[in-house]
TORKOL-4160 file (C-alpha; in steps of 0.2 Angstrom, whole numbers, padded with zeros to 4 digits, m for minus):
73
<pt num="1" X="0000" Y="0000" Z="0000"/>
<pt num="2" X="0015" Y="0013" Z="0004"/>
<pt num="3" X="0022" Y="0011" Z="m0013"/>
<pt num="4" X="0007" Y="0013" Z="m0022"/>
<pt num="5" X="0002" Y="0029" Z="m0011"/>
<pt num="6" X="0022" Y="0035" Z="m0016"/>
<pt num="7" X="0017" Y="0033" Z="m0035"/>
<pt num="8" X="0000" Y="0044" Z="m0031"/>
<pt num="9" X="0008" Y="0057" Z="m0024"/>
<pt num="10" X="0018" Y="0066" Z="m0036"/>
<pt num="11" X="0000" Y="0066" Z="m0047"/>
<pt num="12" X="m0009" Y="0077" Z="m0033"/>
<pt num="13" X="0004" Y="0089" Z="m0032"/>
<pt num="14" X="0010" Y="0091" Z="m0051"/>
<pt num="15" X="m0006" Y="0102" Z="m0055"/>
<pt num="16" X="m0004" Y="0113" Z="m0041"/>
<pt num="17" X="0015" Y="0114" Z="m0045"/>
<pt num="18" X="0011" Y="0119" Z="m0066"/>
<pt num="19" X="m0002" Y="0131" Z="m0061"/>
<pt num="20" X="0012" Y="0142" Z="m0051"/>
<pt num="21" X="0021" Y="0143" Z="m0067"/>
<pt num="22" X="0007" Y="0152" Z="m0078"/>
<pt num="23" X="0003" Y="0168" Z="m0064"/>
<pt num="24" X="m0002" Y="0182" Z="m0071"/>
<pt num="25" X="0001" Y="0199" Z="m0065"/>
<pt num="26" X="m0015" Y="0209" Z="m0058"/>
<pt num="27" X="m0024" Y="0222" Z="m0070"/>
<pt num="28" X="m0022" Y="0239" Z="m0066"/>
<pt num="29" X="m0042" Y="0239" Z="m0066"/>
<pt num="30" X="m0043" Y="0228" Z="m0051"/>
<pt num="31" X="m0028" Y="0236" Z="m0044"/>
<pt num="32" X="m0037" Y="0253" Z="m0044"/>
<pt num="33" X="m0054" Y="0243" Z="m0038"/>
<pt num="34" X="m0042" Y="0235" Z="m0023"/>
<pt num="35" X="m0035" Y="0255" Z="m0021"/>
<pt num="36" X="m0055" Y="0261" Z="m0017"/>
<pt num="37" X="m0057" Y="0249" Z="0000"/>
<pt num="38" X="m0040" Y="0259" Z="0007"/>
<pt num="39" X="m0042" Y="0275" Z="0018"/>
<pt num="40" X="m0030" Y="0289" Z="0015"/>
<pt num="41" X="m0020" Y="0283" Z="0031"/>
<pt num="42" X="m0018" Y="0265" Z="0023"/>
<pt num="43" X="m0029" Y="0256" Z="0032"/>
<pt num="44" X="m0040" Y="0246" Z="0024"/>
<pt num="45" X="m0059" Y="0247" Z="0024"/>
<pt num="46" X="m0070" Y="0231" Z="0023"/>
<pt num="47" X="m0088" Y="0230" Z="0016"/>
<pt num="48" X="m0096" Y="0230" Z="0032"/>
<pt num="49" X="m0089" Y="0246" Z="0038"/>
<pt num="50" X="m0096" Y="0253" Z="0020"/>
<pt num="51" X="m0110" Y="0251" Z="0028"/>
<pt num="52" X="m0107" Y="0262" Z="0044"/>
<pt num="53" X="m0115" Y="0277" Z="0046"/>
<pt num="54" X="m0099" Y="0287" Z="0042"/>
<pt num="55" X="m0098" Y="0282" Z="0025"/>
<pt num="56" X="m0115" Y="0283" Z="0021"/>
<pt num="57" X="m0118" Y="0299" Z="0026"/>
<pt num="58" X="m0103" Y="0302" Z="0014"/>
<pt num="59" X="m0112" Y="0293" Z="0000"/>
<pt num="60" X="m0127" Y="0303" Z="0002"/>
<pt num="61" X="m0118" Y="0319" Z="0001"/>
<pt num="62" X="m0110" Y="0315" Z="m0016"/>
<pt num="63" X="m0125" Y="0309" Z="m0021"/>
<pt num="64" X="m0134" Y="0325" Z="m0018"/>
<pt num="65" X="m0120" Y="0336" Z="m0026"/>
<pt num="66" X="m0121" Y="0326" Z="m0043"/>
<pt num="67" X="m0142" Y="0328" Z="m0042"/>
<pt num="68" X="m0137" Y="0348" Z="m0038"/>
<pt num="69" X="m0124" Y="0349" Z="m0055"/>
<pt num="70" X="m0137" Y="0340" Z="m0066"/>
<pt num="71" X="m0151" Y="0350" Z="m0060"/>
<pt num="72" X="m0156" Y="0366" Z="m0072"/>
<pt num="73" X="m0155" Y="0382" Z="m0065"/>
């Protein structure tokens, strides 16, 4: 049974081991998108906080300020 487990082995792993070859570098697209859930200070901002009271209020204000440009005068 060991040797046959030895001979299985090397099968698992040589996918894995071929698929490090082939990375690709990140686009700068979801670099940027990765850039948008960072604070000015570096710390990062997870989806849950999006939904803290801070950043909404945030949100509704630009929200409001686009409404105000495309309204007529």
């Amino acid at each position: 049974m060991p040797e046959r487990l030895l001979l299985i082995l090397p099968l698992l792993f040589a996918p894995a081991a071929s698929g490090q070859d082939q990375a690709e570098e990140p686009s700068v697209e979801f670099l940027e998108f990765l850039g948008e859930w960072q604070t000015g200070e570096g710390e990062w901002i997870g989806p849950e906080e999006m939904e803290a009271s801070e950043y909404t209020r945030l949100d509704r204000l630009r929200q409001s300020e686009q409404e105000d440009e495309e309204r007529p005068d």
